[in-house]
Residue, then its C-alpha position, 0 to 999 in steps of 0.5 A: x775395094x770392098x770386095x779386095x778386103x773380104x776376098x783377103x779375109x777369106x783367104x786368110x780364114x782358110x789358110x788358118x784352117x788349113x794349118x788348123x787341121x794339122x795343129x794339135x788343140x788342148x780345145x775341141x775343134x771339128x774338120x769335115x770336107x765331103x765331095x758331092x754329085x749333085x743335079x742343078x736342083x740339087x745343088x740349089x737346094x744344098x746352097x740354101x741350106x748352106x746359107x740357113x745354116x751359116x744364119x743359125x750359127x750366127x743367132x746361136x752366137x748371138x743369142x748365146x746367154x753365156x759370156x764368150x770365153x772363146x773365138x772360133x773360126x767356122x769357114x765354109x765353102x761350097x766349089x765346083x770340082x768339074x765344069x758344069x754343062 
C-alpha cells in the first residue's frame, strides 16, 4: 500500500510539472531535461550524483535560516529511453 501512495504522489509531482512548464509565473521557476548516452559505468556514476544532489536540496532546506515564505516542487527523474544490453 505504501509503495501505491508514493507511486501516486510521483505521478501527480509530474503532472503538476508538466502543466508547470506551459503556465506563465509571477516567481522564477527553472525546467531543464538533457538526454544522454551512458556506459553502464557511467550510468552508476550519474545516479550517485543523482541521489547526493537530491541529499543537498534537502540540508539546504533544512538548514535554511530564513523562514519558508514558499513551496516549490523539485522532481526529477532518470529513465531508460532504449533497452539495455
Amino acid at each position: 500500500m505504501k509503495d501505491e501512495l508514493i507511486l501516486q504522489l510521483q505521478i501527480q509531482q509530474f503532472d503538476l510539472a508538466r502543466r508547470a512548464i506551459v503556465t506563465k509565473f509571477d516567481s522564477a521557476k527553472e525546467v531543464a531535461t538533457s538526454t544522454l548516452s551512458l556506459s553502464g559505468a557511467g550510468l552508476e556514476q550519474v545516479r550517485s550524483r543523482f541521489h547526493q544532489f537530491r541529499a543537498e536540496v534537502r540540508t539546504i532546506a533544512v538548514q535554511d535560516p530564513d523562514p519558508a515564505d514558499r513551496v516549490y516542487s523539485l522532481c526529477t527523474a532518470l529513465f531508460p529511453l532504449t533497452k539495455s544490453e
